[in-house]
C-alpha positions in Angstrom: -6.0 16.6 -16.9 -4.8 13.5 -17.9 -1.0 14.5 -17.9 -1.6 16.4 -14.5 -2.7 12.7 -13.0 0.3 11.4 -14.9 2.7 13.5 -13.5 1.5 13.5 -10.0 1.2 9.7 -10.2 5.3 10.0 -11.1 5.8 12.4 -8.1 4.5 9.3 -5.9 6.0 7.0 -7.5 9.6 8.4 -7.5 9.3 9.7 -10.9 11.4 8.1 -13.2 8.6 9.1 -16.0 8.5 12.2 -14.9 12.3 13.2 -15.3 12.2 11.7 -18.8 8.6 13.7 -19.7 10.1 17.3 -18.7 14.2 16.3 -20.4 15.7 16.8 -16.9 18.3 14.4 -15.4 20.9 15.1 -13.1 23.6 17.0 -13.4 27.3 17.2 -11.6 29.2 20.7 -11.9 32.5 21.3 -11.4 33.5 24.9 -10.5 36.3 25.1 -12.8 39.9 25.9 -11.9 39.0 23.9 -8.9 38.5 20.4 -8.0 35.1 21.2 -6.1 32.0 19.5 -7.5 28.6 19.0 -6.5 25.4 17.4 -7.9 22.0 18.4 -8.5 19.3 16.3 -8.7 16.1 16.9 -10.7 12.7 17.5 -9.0 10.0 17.0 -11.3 7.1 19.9 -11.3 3.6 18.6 -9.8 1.1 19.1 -6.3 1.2 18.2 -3.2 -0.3 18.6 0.4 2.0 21.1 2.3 1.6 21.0 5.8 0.5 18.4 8.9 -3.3 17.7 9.1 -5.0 18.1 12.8 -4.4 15.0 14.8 -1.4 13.9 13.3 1.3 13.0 16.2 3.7 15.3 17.3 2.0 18.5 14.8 2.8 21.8 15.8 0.2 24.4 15.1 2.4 26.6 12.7 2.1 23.1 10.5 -1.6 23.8 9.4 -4.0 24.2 7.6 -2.7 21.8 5.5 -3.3 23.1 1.7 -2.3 22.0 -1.9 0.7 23.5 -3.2 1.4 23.7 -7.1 5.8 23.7 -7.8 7.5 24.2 -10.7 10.6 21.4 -11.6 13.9 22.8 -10.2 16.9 21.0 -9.2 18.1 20.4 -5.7 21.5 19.6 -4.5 22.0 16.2 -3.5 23.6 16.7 0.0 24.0 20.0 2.0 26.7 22.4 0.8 30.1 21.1 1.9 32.7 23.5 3.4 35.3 22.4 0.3 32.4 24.3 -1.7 31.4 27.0 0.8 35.3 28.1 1.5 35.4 28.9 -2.4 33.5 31.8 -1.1 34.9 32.5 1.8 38.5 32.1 1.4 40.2 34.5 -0.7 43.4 32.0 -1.6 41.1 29.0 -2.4 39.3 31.6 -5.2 42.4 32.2 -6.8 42.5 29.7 -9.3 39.4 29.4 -10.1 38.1 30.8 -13.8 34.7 32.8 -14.2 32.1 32.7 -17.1 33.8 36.2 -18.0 35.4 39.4 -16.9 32.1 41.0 -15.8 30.4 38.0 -13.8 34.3 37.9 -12.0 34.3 41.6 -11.0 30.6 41.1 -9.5 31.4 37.8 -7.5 34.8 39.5 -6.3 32.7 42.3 -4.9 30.4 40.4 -2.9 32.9 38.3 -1.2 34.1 40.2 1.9 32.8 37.8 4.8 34.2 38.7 8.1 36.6 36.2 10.1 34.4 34.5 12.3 34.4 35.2 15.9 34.4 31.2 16.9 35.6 28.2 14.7 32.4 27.5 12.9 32.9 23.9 11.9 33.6 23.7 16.3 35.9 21.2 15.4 32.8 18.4 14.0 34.8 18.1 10.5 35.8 20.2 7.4 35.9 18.4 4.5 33.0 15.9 3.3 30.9 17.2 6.1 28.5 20.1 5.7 29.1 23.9 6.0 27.4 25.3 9.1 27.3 28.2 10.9 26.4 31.0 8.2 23.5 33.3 8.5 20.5 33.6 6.4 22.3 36.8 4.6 25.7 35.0 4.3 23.8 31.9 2.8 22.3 33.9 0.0 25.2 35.7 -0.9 27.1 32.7 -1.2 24.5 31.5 -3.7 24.5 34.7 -5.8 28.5 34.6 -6.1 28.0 30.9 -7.0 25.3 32.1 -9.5 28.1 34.9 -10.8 30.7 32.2 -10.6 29.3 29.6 -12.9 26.7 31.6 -15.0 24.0 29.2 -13.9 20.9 30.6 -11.2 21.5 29.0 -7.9 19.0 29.8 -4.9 18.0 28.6 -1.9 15.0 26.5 -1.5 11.4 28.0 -0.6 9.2 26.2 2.1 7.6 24.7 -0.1 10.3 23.6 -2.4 12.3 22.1 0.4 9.4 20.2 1.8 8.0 18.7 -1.4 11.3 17.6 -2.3 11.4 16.3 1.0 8.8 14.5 0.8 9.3 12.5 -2.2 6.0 12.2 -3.0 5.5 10.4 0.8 2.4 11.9 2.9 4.0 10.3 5.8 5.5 11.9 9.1 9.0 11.2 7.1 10.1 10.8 3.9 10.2 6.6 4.5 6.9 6.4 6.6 5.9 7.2 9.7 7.9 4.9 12.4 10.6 7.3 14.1 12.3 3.9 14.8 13.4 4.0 11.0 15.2 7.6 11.7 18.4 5.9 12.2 19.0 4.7 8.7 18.1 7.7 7.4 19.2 10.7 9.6 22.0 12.2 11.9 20.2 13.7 14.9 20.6 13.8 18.6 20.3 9.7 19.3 22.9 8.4 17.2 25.1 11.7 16.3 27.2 11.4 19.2 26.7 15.4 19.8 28.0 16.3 16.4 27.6 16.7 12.3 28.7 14.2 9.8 30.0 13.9 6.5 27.0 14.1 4.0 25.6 10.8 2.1 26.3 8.9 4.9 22.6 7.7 5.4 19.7 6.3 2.7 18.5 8.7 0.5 15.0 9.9 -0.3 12.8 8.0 -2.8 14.2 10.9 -4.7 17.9 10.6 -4.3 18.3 13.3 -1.4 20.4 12.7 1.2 20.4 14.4 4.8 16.8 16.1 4.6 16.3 14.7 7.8 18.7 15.7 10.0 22.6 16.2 10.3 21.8 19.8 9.6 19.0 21.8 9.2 19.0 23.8 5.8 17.9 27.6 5.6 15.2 28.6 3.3 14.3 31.6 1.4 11.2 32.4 3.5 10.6 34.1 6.5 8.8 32.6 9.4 5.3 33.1 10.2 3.5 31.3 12.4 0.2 31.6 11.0 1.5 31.8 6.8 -0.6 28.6 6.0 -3.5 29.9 6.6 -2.7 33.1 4.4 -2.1 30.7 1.2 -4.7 30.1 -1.8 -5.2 26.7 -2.0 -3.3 25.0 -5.4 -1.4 28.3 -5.4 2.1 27.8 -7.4 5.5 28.6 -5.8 4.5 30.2 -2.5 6.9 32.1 -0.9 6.4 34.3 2.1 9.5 37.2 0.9 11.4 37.9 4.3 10.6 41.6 5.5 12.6 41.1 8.6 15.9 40.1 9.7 14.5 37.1 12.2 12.8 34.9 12.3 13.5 33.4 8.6 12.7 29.5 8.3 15.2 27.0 8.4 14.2 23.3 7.6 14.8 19.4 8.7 16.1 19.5 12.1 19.8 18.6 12.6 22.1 16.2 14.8 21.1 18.1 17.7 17.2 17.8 17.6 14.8 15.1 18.8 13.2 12.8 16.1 9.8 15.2 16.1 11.9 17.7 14.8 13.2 16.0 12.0 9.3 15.4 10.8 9.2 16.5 6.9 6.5 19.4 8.0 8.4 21.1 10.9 9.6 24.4 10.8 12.2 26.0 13.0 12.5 29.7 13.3 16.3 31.7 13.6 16.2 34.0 16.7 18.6 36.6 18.0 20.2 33.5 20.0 22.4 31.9 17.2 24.1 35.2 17.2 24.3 35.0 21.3 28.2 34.8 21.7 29.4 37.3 18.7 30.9 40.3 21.0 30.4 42.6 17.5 27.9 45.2 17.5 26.1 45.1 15.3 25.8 41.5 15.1 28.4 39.7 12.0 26.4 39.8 8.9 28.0 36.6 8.2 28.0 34.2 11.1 25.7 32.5 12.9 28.2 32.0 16.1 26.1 30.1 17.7 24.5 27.4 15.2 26.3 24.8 14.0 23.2 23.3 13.3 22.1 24.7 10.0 23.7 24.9 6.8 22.7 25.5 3.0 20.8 23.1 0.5 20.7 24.8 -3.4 18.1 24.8 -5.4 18.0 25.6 -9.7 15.3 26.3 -11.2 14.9 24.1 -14.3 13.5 27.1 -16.3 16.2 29.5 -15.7 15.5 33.1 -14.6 16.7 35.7 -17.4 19.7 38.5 -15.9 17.3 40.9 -15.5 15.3 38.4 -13.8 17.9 37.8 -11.7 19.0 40.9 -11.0 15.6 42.1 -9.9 15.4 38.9 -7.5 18.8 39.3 -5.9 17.9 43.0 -5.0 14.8 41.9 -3.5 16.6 39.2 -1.2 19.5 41.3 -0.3 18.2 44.8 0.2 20.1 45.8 -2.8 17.1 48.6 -4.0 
């Protein structure tokens, strides 16, 4: 009981204790036979509220009941996925030099990667490198983190719900991470007041209490779940590591709002759903697998767990997320 207090106490308290209690600090990897490298920042396990109570300003309904969530510690990257990282998967010349953990985890990642040339520019000219990769769907966004998984031997995944918003949150139980005045957004986030009608390069606002950058805003970030409305309400209370598996191609959940979106939208207990739409202007049919053609807005967050999954773990959860059965 007593550690419990402890470590929820750290979680509020940007958890410095916390870190040192479960051995996790963070971590910068290099993919190697590149010069790409990206870090992940620890997220200590504890509880907290999911959700925005009745009453609160600018709530949605899909944003209740509000109920305790129990999360084990996982890592999260510090910014969004950048396209130097994302184009290590998607560009067959820029994969070329790069060295795998072996033979067998290089044949894997070279068969997943067949993304198809996207029918518009998906970056729409907002920036390349530094900035965040956008565009991608759902699918394409967790393929890219199984070949990253293959790649570097190390479990890489995208965030739950709840993952995303707890780490979010940073132990705050305010409309934003840093309270709840939306005149504070600016320091903070890229959205549609001060991003001149486009993206920017990541960490170029205040991070969290817990070292994230960009949860509010420049782009929203998919998740692993898929959307439904009413999902909070179908949730034990103090349950650990909820995570509504998708059963559908739309609407999954992406999360954060982007440079696009108002400052309501940007609130750390919002959801937006995908629709049909961000597909609108793709002339394939069926739609690309790979591209979102018309959102620019959303983009990829990782998360590693800090207990790692075993392969057959692994293998049994990448099935599961990509129809592989």
């Amino acid at each position: 009981m007593l550690l419990k207090r402890l470590l929820t106490i750290g979680c509020v308290s940007v958890a410095g204790f916390t870190y040192a209690q479960e051995g996790l600090e963070p971590i910068t990897k290099t993919i190697e036979g590149s010069e790409v490298s990206f870090k992940m920042v620890p997220i200590p396990a504890g509880t907290f509220t999911m959700g925005s109570p009745e009453g609160a300003k600018n709530r949605e309904e899909d944003e209740g009941p509000v109920h305790q969530v129990a999360l084990e510690a996982f890592y999260m990257s510090e910014t969004e996925v950048t396209w130097e990282l994302y184009e290590l998967f998607t560009d067959k010349d820029k994969r070329a030099t790069l060295v795998y953990v072996d033979e067998a985890s290089q044949k894997k990642a070279d068969a997943m990667v067949k993304p198809s040339t996207p029918y518009l520019d998906p970056s729409y000219g907002m920036g390349k490198y530094g900035f965040p990769a956008t565009s991608m769907t759902q699918y394409a966004a967790v393929t890219f983190c199984k070949w990253l998984s293959e790649t570097t031997g190390e479990f890489y995944r995208l965030p739950t719900e709840a993952e995303w918003e707890y780490a979010c949150r940073a132990g705050s139980t305010t409309a934003y991470s840093f309270g709840d005045n939306a005149d504070s957004l600016k320091s903070y986030a890229w959205f549609y007041d001060n991003s001149n009608d486009k993206y920017h390069e990541v960490k170029g606002k205040k991070p969290n209490a817990w070292g994230l950058h960009d949860m509010h805003g420049n782009v929203m970030e998919w998740t692993l779940d898929q959307y439904q409305a009413d999902y909070y309400a179908t949730v034990a209370d103090g349950q650990t590591n909820p995570w509504r598996k998708p059963t559908n191609l739309h609407p999954r959940t992406a999360r954060g709002g982007s440079w696009d979106d108002d400052p309501e939208d940007l609130r750390s207990a919002n959801r937006t759903t995908s629709t049909p739409n961000w597909q609108k202007r793709d002339p394939q049919i069926p739609k690309s697998f790979w591209w979102a053609s018309d959102a620019p807005f959303v983009g990829i967050r990782l998360v590693k767990p800090a207990k790692q999954p075993t392969k057959a773990e692994q293998a049994a959860f990448w099935a599961s997320v990509l129809d592989e059965g």
